[in-house]
C-alpha positions as CSV (number, residue, x, y, z in Angstrom):
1,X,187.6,68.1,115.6
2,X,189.8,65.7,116.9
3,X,194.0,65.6,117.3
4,X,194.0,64.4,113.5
5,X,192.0,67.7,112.1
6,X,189.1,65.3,111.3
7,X,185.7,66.1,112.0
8,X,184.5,63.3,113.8
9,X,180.6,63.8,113.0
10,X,181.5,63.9,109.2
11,X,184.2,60.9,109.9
12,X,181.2,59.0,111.8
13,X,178.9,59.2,108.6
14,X,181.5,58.3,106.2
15,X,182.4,54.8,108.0
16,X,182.0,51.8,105.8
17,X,181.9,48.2,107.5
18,X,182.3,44.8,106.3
19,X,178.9,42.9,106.9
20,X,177.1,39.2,107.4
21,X,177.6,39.3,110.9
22,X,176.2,40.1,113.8
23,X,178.5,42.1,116.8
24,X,180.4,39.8,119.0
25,X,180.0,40.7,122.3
26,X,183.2,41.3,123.8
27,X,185.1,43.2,127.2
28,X,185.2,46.4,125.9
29,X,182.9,49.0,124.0
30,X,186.0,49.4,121.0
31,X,185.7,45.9,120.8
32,X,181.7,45.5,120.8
33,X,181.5,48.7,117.8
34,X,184.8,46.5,116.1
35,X,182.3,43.5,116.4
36,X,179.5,45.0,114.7
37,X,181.9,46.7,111.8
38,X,182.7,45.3,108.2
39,X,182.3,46.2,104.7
40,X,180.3,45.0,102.2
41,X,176.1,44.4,101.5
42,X,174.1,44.9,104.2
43,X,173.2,41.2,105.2
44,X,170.2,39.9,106.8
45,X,170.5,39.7,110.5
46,X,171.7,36.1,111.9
47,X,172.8,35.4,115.8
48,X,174.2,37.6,117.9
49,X,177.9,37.5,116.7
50,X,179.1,37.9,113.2
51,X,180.3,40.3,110.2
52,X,177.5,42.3,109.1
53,X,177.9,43.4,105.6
54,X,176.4,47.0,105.5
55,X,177.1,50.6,106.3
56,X,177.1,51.5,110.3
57,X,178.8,54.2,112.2
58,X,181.6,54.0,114.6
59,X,182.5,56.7,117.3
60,X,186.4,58.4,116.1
61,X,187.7,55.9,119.7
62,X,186.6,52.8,117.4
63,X,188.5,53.8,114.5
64,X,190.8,50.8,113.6
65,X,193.4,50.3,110.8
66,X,193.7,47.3,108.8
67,X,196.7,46.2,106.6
68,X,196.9,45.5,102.6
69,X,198.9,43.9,99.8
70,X,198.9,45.8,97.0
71,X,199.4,44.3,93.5
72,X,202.5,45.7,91.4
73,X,202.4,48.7,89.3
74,X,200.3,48.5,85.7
75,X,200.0,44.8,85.7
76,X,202.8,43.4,86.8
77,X,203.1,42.5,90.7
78,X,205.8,44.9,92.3
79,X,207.6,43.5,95.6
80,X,205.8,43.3,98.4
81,X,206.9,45.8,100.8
82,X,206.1,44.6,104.7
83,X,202.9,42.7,103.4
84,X,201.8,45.4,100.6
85,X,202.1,45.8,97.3
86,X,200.5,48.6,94.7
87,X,199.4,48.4,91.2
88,X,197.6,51.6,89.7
89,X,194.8,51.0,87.3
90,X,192.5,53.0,85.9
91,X,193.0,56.2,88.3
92,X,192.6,53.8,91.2
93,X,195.6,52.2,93.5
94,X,194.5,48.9,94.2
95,X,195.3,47.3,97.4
96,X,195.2,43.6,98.5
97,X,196.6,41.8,101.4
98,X,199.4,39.5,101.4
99,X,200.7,39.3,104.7
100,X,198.4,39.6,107.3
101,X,201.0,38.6,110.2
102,X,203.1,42.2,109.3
103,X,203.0,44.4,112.3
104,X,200.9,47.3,112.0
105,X,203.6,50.0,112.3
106,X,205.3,48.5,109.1
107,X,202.3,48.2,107.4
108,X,201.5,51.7,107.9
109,X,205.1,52.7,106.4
110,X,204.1,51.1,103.1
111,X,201.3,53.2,102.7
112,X,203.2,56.2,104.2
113,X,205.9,56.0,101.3
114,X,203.3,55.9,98.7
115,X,201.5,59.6,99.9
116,X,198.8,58.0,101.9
117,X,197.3,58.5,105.0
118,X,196.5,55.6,106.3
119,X,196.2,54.5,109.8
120,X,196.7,50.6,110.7
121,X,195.3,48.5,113.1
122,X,195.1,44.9,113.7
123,X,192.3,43.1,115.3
124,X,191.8,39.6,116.4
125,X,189.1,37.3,114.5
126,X,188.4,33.9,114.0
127,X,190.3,32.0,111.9
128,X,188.9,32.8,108.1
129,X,188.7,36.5,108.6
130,X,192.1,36.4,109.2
131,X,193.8,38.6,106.7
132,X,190.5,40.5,105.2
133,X,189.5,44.2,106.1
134,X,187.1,44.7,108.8
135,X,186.7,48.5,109.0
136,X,186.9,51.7,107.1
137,X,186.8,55.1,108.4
138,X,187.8,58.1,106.1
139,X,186.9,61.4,105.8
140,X,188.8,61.3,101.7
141,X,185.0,60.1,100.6
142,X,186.5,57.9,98.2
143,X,188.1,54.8,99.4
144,X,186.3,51.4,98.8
145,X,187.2,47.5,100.1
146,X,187.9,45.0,97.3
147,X,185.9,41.8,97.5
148,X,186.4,37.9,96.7
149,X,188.0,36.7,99.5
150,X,186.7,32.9,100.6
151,X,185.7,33.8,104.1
152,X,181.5,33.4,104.3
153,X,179.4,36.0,105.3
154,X,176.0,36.7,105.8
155,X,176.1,39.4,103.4
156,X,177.8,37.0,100.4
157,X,181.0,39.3,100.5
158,X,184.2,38.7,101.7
159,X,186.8,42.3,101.6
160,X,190.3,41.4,101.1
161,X,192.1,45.0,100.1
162,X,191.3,48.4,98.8
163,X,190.9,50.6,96.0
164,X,192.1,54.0,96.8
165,X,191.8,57.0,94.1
166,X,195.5,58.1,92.6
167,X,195.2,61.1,94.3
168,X,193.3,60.4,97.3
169,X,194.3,63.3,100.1
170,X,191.9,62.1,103.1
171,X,193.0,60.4,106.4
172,X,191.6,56.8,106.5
173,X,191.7,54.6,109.4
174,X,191.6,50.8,108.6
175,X,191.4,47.5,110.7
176,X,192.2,44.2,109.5
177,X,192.0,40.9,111.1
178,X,194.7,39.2,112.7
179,X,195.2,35.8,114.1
180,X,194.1,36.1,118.0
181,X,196.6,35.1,121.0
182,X,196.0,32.3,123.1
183,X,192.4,32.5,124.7
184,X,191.9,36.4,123.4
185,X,188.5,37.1,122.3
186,X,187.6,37.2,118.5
187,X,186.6,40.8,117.5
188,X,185.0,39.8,114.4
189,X,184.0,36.2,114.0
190,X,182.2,33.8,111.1
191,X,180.1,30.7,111.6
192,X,182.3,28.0,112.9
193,X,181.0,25.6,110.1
194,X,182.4,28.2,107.8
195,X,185.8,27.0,105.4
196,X,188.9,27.5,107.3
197,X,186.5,27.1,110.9
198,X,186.6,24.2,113.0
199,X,183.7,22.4,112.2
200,X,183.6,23.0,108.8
201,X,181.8,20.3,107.1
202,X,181.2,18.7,110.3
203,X,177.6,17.9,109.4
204,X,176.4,19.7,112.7
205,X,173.8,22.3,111.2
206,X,170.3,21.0,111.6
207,X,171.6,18.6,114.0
208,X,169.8,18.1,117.3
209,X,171.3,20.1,119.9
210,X,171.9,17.1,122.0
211,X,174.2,15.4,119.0
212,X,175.9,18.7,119.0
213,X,176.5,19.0,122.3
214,X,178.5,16.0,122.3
215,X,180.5,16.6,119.6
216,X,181.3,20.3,120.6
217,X,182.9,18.7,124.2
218,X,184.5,16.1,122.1
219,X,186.8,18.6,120.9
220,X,187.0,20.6,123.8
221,X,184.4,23.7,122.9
222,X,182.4,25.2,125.0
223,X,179.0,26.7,123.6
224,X,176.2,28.9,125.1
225,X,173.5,28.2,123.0
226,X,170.5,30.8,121.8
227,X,167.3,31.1,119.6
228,X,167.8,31.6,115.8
229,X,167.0,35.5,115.0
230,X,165.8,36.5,118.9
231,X,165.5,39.9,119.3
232,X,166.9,39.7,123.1
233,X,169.8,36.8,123.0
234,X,169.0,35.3,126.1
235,X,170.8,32.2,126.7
236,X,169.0,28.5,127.0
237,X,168.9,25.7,129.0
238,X,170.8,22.9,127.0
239,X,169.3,20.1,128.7
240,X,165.8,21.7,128.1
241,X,166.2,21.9,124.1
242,X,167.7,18.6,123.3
243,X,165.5,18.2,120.4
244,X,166.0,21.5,118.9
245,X,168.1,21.9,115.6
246,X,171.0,23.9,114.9
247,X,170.9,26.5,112.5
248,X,174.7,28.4,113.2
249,X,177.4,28.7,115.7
250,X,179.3,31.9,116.0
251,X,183.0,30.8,116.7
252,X,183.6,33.9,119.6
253,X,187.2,32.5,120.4
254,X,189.3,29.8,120.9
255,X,187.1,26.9,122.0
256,X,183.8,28.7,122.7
257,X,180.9,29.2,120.4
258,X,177.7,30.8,120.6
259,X,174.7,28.4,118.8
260,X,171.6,29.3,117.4
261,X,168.9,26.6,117.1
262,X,165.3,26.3,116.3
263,X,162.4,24.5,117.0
264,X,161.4,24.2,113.6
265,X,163.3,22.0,110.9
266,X,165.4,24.4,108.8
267,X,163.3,23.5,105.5
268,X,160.5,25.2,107.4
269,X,162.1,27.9,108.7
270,X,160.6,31.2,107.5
271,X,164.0,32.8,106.9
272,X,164.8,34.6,103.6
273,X,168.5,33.9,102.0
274,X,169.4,31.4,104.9
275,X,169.6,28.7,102.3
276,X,171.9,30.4,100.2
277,X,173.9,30.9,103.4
278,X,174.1,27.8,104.9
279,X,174.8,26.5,101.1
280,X,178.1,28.8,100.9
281,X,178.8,27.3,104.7
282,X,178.8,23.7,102.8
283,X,181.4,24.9,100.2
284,X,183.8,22.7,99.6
285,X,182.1,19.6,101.9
């Protein structure tokens, strides 16, 4: 049992997390188990960095709280209340964000006044997971994430609120993603040729890696580059792969990217659902 009451072995098995993506590896262990943590499908492993839609357990010290909007009462939007706003339908509160920039602390209030125990955190991510929920941990067995947000991941969802049982009585601890400061480290990231990422529709993915080098430096990114779906990560020459393609690039924080490639075209890659990925990556182009 921890300070809350909460068994943290039950707590541990009940932890949902929002998926696609692989963990980002980061400077501290809350971060790395953030990384790996998201809600939704369990996707097909990509690189070494991204939202992995799935189910995966957290220790009670990586238990992070996210923020929500929550639509108005029976159909009609209610004012938004530090970035939430609550409708009730069908037994269910339902929760979706509207301001992810609220601090924490006030978005915890709003769930405070309406009986629930919720427990806010904020965690930086690259720029399209701003604003969705990255982690549930609850020991209420009963709340779920709301999907149809536009960020990409590998799993196909994208979690951008709650639904929470009318008389939900658990403690839940949430994270959601936040804009990151200055050169801090994403937590969660998406493919950089994702919508709202900066090279979106760039034209990049099965480029060769020498093209790619030169238009990452253009723009002032860094990249350590890796091989598409290695089980160890090691990191590769880029002057010895010219000729490799690139498959994805993990955006890890501002101005450094992590890039998968692979020796063989992408049409002959043996690599079930990566066209349906990389088609959702070219939404929009």
């Amino acid at each position: 049992m921890n300070d809350h009451g909460i068994d943290e072995r039950d707590l541990t098995a009940r932890l949902a997390v929002l998926g696609g993506a692989i963990p980002v590896p980061g400077p501290s262990e809350l971060g790395r188990m953030a990384r790996a943590a998201t809600i939704g499908d369990t996707g097909r492993r990509r690189s070494h960095v991204r939202l992995r839609m799935g189910i995966a357990a957290l220790a009670v010290a990586a238990l992070v709280a996210a923020v929500f909007a929550i639509e108005g009462v029976v159909g009609r939007p209610a004012p938004a209340a530090a970035g939430v706003r609550f409708s009730h339908r069908g037994g269910f509160i339902v929760a979706r964000i509207t301001d992810p920039a609220a601090s924490a602390a006030a978005l915890q209030a709003a769930f405070a006044k309406h009986g629930l125990d919720i427990h806010l955190s904020l965690l930086p991510v690259s720029p399209s997971l701003v604003g969705t929920v990255i982690y549930i941990g609850e020991n209420g067995n009963g709340i779920t994430a709301i999907q149809g947000g536009r960020c990409v991941t590998g799993g196909g969802g994208c979690p951008i609120g709650l639904r929470i049982p009318s008389r939900y009585r658990g403690e839940a601890y949430i994270s959601l993603g936040r804009a990151a400061n200055g050169d801090e480290a994403y937590d969660s990231t998406a493919s950089a040729f994702a919508p709202g990422e900066p090279f979106h529709c760039s034209g990049l993915i099965g480029a060769p890696v020498r093209a790619a080098r030169r238009a990452f430096a253009a723009r002032g990114y860094s990249a350590e580059w890796t091989l598409h779906d290695a089980t160890t990560g090691a990191r590769l020459d880029p002057a010895a792969i010219g000729a490799d393609v690139v498959v994805d690039a993990d955006h890890m924080g501002r101005h450094r990217l992590l890039v998968s490639v692979s020796k063989t075209p992408l049409q002959d890659l043996q690599d079930p659902g990566l066209a349906g990925y990389l088609a959702r990556l070219a939404h929009g182009c």
